[in-house]
N, C-alpha and C positions, 0 to 999 in steps of 0.2 A: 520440410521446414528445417532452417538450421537449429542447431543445438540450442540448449537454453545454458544461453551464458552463466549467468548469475548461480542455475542451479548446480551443473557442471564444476565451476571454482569450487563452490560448496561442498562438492561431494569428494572433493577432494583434500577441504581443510576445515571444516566446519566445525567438526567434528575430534577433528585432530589439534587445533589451534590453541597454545596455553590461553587465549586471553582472546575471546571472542568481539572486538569493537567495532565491529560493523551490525549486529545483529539489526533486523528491523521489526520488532514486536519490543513492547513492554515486559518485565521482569513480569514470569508465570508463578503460579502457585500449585500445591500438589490438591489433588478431590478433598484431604482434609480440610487442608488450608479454605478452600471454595465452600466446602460445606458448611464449616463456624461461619464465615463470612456473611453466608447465605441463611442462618439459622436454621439449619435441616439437620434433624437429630441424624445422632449414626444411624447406621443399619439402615437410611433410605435406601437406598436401591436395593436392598438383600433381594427382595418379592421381581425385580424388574424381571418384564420376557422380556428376553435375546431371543424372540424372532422378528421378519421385517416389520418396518415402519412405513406410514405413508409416505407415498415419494414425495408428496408437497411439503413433506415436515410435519411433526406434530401438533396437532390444534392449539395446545397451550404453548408450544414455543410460536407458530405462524401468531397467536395471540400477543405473548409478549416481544415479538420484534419488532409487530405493527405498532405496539406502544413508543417503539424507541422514534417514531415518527410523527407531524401533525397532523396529515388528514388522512395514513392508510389506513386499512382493514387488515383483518385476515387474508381476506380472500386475494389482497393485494399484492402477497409475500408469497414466496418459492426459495422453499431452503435448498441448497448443495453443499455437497462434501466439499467444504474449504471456499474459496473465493475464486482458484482458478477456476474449479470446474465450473464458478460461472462464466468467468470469461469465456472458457470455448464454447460452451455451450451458446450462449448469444452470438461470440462471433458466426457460429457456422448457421445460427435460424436467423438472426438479422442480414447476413448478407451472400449475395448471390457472385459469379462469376462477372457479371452487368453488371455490377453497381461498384460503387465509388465511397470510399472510409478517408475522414479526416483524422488525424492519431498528432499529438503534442510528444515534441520532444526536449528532453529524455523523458523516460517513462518507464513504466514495466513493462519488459521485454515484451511479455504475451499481445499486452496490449495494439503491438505494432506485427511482430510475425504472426500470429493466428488469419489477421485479416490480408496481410502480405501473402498467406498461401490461398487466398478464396478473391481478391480483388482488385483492380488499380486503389493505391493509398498513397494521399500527401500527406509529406511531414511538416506541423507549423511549429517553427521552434519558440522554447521561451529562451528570453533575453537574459544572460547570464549580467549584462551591464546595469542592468536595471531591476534588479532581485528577481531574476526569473519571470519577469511579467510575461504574459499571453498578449499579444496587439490581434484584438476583437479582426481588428481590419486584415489581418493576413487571416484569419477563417473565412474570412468574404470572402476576400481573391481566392481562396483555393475548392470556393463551392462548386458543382460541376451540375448541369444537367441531373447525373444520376448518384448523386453525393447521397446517400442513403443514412449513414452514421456520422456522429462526429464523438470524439473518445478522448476524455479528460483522465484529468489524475490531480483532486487537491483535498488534501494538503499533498503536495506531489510527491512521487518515489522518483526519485533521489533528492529533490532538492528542499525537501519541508514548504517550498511556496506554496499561498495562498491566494487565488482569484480573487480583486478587488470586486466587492457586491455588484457595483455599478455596471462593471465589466461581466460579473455573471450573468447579471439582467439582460444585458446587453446580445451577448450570446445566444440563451435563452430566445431571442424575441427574432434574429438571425435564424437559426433553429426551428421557430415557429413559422416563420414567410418563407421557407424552401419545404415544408413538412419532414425533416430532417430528425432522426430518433438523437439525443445526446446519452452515452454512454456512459456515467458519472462512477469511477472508482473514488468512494468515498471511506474506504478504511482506518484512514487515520483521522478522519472525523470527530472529534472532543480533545483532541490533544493540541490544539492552537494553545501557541505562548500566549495569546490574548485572545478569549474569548468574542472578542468584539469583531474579531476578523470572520470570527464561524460563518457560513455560508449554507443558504438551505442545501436541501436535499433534492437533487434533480425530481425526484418522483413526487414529491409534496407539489410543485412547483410550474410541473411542464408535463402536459398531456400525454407528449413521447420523450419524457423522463425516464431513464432507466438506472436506480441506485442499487447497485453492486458493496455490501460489504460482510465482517465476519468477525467472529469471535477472535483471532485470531490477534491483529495490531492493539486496537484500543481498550481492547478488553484482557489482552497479555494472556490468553488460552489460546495458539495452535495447537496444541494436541490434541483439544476437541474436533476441529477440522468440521466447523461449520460454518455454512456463508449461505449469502441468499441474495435473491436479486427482490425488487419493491420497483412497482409500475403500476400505472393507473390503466394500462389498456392490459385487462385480462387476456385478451384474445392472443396476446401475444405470451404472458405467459404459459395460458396452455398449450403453445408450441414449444415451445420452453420445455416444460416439464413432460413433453413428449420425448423431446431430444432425451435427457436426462434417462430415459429407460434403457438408450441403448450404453448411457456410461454407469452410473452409481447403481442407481435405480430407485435407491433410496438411503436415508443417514443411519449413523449406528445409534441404537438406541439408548446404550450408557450417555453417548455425547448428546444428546437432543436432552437428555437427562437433566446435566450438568450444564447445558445453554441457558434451559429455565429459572434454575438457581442463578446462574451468574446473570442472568438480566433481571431479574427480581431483584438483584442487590447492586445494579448496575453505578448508584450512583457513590456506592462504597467505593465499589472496584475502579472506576474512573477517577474518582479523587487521592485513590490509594496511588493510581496510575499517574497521573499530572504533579504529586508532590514528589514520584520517584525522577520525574523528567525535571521538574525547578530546579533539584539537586543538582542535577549531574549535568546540566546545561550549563549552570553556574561554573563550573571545576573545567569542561571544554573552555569556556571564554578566560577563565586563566591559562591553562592550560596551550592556547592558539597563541594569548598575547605573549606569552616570554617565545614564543619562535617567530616573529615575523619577518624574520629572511627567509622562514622557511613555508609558512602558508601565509594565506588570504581566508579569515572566516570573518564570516556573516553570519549572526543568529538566523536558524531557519524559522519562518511563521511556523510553522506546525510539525505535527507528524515526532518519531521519537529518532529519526536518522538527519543527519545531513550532505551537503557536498563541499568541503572546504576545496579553495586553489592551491595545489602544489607547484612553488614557484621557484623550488631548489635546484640543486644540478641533476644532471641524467635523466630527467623526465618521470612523470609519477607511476609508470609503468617499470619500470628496476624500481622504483624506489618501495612499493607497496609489496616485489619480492622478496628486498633485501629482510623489512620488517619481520614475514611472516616466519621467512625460510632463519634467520635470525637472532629474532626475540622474540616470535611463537605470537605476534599481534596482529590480528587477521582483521584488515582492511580493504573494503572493493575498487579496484582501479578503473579509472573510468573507461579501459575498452570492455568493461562487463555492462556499460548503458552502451555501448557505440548502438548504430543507427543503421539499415539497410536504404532509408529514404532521404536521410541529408546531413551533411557535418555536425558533429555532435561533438561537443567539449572532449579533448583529450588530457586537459590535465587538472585532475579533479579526483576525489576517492570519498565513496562513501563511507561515514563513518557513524554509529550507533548508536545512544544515551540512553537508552532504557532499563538496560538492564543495571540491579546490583552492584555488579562487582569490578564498576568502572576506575574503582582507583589502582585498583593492583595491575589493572591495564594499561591506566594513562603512566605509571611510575615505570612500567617495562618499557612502553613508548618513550618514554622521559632518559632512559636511561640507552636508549640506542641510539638517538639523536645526541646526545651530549658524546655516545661514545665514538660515534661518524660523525664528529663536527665537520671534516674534513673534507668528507666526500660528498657530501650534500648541501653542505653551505655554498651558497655563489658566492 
């Protein structure tokens, strides 16, 4: 497989970058902050064993995730460390060397290499002219005899879009007349600018629904590093959670911990989470309009990142160096989504609103565009 783009940049500036604007999770909090939040006196976990946990995930967290849905169960849920370990996991029990994966572009990377090392995959791209829509009818034309999976991403990573209902339906019912699994990464799920766009949950919904998501986006904890997959056909979970023993085996038991809490108090954390995104979405669309020689932004439907158009000189590829290398403001340039399967926007950079401390970011940004007016204004 080739590299993981996205993670790679990362490990290279993530960490080092005065002013992180791309980040894609909501602003975290530390175990105290979650614990008031959560009403849990101190000292809970003093008594916890650190030895293993079940690989399925703990009874009362497999409990409280099934709540975050309408018709699962328990027995419906399979936790993983984080969200990728579900992806690979599914990619490699869902699909075989013979069979055929549909994957929407752009997307998260894994999304599209995982199943690129295991199968033939076409790429159906969304319409960047038309907010990112999905046209239902190019997942038709690209069904195959042995089209086994098809693999979403909404509210989408990179672009905040959201699948019109009609169109999910739609899908959905394509899906069901080829017996086709849909692979639904739904992690930025509750964070739509408009509630009214929200979209079920493949696994509530569709037989061979499979919803992939994690503490990690909506919930603004990845450092618990837990995720889980929700599907109504069992049988294929417990392939699933076979796979899983030869990677994790199972979660850490402080984080399965602190999952509980933070989903008991889910709809703090989420409201706490969607007023930090009003914020600071607000200050981007100022923010976009005094440059428009220099992008093209569009409110994203959902999700706490977006893809604004960079329309200045030298392409957004110098341009997202000059920033970082700089004035220390760490931006994804669009060949971190390029595509192994079909053209993929080249001038575009993701960029992050969830977090805190976006004004000291946007005013470093602010201040190296006014100070390159020159070389970057057309």
């Amino acid at each position: 497989m080739r590299d993981f783009e996205l993670e790679t940049y990362f490990s290279k500036w993530e960490f080092k970058a005065k002013y992180h604007m791309t980040a894609s999770d909501v602003q975290s909090m530390t175990v105290g902050e979650l614990m008031k939040l959560a009403g849990a006196p101190p000292g809970s976990l003093d008594d916890l064993w650190l030895g293993y946990t079940e690989t399925w995930g703990a009874p009362d967290l497999r409990v409280a995730i099934a709540q975050t849905y309408d018709t699962m169960k328990p027995e419906n849920i399979l936790c993983f460390a984080g969200a990728e370990e579900g992806v690979y996991a599914a990619m490699r029990v869902f699909l075989g060397k013979d069979d055929h994966a549909i994957v929407i572009v752009p997307n998260y990377q894994a999304a599209e290499t995982l199943p690129l090392n295991i199968c033939a995959v076409t790429g159906v791209a969304l319409d960047p002219g038309n907010n990112w829509r999905l046209d239902i009818d190019d997942i038709r034309r690209a069904v195959r005899p042995n089209t086994k999976l098809v693999s979403i991403c909404f509210p989408n990573n990179p672009t905040g879009a959201i699948l019109p209902a009609k169109d999910y339906a739609e899908l959905i019912e394509l899906c069901r007349k080829h017996g086709i699994y849909l692979f639904s990464d739904e992690v930025y799920r509750l964070l739509e600018q408009d509630e009214n766009k929200r979209i079920d949950q493949a696994a509530d919904v569709y037989e061979k629904g499979i919803s992939l998501n994690v503490m990690s986006k909506a919930y603004g904890l990845p450092g618990l590093r837990i995720g889980w997959i929700a599907a109504q056909d069992k049988a294929v979970l417990q392939k699933l959670e076979r796979y899983k023993h030869y990677l994790s085996i199972c979660n850490s038991a402080p984080s399965e911990r602190l999952a509980v809490m933070a989903l008991g108090a889910r709809g703090k954390i989420i409201a706490r989470n969607r007023a930090f995104l009003k914020t600071n979405i607000e200050k981007l669309d100022d923010f976009f309009a005094d440059y428009p020689q220099l992008f093209k932004w569009v409110r994203p439907d959902g999700g706490c990142i977006a893809f604004p158009q960079y329309v200045g000189r030298g392409g957004v590829e110098a341009f997202c160096k000059s920033l970082i290398e700089d004035a220390g403001v760490l931006v994804l340039p669009a060949s971190i989504y390029k595509s192994e399967l079909m053209e993929a926007p080249t001038d575009r950079f993701r960029i992050g609103f969830g977090r805190s401390n976006i004004d000291d970011g946007l005013t470093a940004f602010r201040e190296f565009l006014d100070k390159n007016d020159n070389v970057f204004t057309p």
